[in-house]
N, C-alpha and C positions, 0 to 999 in steps of 0.2 A: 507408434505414438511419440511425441515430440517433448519434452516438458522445457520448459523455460524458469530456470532459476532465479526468480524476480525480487528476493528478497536481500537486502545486505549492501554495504557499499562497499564491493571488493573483498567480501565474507563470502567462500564457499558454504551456500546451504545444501547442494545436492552432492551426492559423490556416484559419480558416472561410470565406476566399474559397479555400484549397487544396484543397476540399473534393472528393473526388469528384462528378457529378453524381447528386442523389435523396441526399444524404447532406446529413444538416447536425448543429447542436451541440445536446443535450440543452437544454430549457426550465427553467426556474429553477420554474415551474408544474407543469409533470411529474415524477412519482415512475419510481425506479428497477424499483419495485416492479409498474407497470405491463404487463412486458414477458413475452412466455414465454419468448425465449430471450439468450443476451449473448458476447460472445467479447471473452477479454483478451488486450490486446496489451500488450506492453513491461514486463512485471510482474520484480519483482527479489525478490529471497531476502531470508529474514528477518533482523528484527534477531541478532548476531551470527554472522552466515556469513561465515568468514574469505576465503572465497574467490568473495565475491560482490561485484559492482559495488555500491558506495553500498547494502549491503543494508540495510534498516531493516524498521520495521513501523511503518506510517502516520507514525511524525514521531520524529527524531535521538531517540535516548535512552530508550523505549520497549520494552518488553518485555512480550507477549502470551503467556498460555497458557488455553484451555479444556480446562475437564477434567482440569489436569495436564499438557498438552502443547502445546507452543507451536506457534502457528500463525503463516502466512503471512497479507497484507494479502485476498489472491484466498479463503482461507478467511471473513474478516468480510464480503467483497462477497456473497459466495455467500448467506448466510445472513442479513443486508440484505434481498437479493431474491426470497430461498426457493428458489432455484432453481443447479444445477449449469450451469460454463459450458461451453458447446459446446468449448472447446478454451482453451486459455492458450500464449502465445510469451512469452517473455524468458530470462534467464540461464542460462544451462545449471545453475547450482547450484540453480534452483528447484524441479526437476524431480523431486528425491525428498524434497522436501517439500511436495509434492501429496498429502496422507497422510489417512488418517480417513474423512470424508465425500468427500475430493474426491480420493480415491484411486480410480486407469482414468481422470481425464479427462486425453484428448488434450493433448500438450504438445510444442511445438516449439522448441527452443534457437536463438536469433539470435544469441546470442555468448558468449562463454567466457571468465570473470575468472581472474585469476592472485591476484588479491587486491581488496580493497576501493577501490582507486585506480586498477586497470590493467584494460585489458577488451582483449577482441578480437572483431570480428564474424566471424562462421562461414562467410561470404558473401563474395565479394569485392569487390561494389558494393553501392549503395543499392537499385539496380534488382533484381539478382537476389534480396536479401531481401525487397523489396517484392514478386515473384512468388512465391519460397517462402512467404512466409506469407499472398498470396492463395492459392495453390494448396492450403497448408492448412485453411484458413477454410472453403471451397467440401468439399473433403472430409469436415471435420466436419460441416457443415450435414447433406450429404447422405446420412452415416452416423449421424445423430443420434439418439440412443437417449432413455427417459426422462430431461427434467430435473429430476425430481422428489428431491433431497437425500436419500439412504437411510445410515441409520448415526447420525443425529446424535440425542442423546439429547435426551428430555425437559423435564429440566434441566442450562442450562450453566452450569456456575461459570466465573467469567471472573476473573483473573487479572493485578495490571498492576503490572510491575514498574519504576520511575523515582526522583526524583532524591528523597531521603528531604526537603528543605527545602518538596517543593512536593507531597508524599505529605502533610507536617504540613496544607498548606492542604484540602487536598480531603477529607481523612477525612469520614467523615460525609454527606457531599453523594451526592446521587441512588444512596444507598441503599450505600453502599462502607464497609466495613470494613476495617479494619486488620489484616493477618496477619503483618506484624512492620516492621521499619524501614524499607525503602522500598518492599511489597508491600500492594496494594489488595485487597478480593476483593468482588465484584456476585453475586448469583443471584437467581432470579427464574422465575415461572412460566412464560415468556415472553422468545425471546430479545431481544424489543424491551421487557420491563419489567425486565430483570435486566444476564445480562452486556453487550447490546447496549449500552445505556445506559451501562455502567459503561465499555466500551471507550471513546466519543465522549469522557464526561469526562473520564476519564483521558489520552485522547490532546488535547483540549483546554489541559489543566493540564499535561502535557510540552515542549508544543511554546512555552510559555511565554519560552526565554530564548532561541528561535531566533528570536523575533517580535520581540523585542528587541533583537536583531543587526541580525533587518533593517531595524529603526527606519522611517521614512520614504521609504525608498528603492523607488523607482517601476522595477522588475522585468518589465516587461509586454513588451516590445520591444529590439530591439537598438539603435534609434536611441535608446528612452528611455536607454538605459544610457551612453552617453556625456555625459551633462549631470546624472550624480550625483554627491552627495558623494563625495569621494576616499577619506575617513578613513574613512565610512560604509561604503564599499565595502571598505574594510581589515580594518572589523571585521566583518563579516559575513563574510567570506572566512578571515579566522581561524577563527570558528565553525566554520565547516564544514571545512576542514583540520583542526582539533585533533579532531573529532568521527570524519573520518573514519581519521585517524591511530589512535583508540582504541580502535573497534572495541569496545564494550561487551560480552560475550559472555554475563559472566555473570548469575544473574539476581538477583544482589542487587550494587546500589551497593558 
């Protein structure tokens, strides 16, 4: 089994000696696209779900819609890979925004937000959600139906709504227009010549002043984190309070 550490910007989430055995970390050589099938785990609800842990869409301040309809991070993985994933676990708010193409896949809730800052796990240990969601995984597997993505059109217009000061930078770039003050629009033949493309830039160009926050600051380990700047970790930790405080919902700045 392969896992792919998909979360964090330069944040170790997985640790690779904890690995089960026969399992190890995706290659920096290897495509996602290689694979026929994939199971997400820990996935969160999109940018503004009030009632989602940390819900976002790929990076703080970010706003996705194809087609008209805003999608979750597990809908751009899907279509990345071409392929439907065997099942998804995370937030219980996630769960009905499985919608479009990736509406019926299997989905299991590990925990229940009361809001954007407060969570609860559904489990009362680590262990028993570590069995519920083996026990799910092994059930998808074994019920697995085509992974072949049915519903998605054509052509996708892709959609990205961010900070209008950093909308002014990117206009123009890998093929992005302007549909009004801080909304981008991609299309393309091809979801990797059009909105695929326009999502990576645009999420690129957003995640801009959270890279910023984190300046310097070596994030990789628990021991690292004791021998960082104080101030650095001040502001960075503002960041992300003030962002999650505000919940961005709507789709214009």
């Amino acid at each position: 089994m392969i896992v792919l550490d998909g979360h964090g910007l330069q944040w170790k989430n997985v640790l690779p000696d904890r690995l089960p055995r026969k399992t190890r970390l995706l290659r920096k050589k290897e495509s996602i696209e290689d694979f026929d099938y994939w199971f997400n785990v820990g996935a969160h609800s999109r940018c503004g779900t009030p009632n989602g842990f940390i819900s976002h869409t790929s990076v703080p301040y970010l706003r996705v819609a194809l087609n008209g309809a805003l999608v979750t991070e597990t809908h751009g993985v899907a279509l990345d890979m071409g392929i439907q994933p065997l099942g998804v676990t995370g937030d219980a708010a996630l769960d009905s925004q499985l919608d479009g193409f990736l509406q019926g896949v299997p989905f299991l809730p590990v925990k229940r937000s009361a809001s954007r800052s407060k969570t609860q796990p559904l489990y009362p240990s680590s262990k028993r959600s570590m069995e519920a969601i083996r026990s799910f995984a092994k059930e998808c597997l074994l019920s697995r139906r085509s992974s072949r993505l049915v519903g998605v059109p054509k052509t996708i217009r892709g959609e990205y709504s961010f900070d209008k000061t950093l909308v002014d930078k990117l206009e123009g770039e890998k093929g992005l227009v302007r549909s009004s003050p801080s909304v981008l629009v991609s299309t393309g033949r091809t979801w990797k010549e059009g909105a695929g493309k326009g999502w990576t830039a645009a999420m690129n160009a957003a995640v801009g002043p959270f890279l910023e926050a984190q300046g310097d600051l070596d994030l990789s380990s628990e021991e690292s984190m004791e021998g960082q700047d104080e101030t650095q970790l001040g502001t960075l930790q503002k960041y992300l309070v003030d962002w999650v405080e505000s919940n961005p919902s709507g789709w214009e700045d």
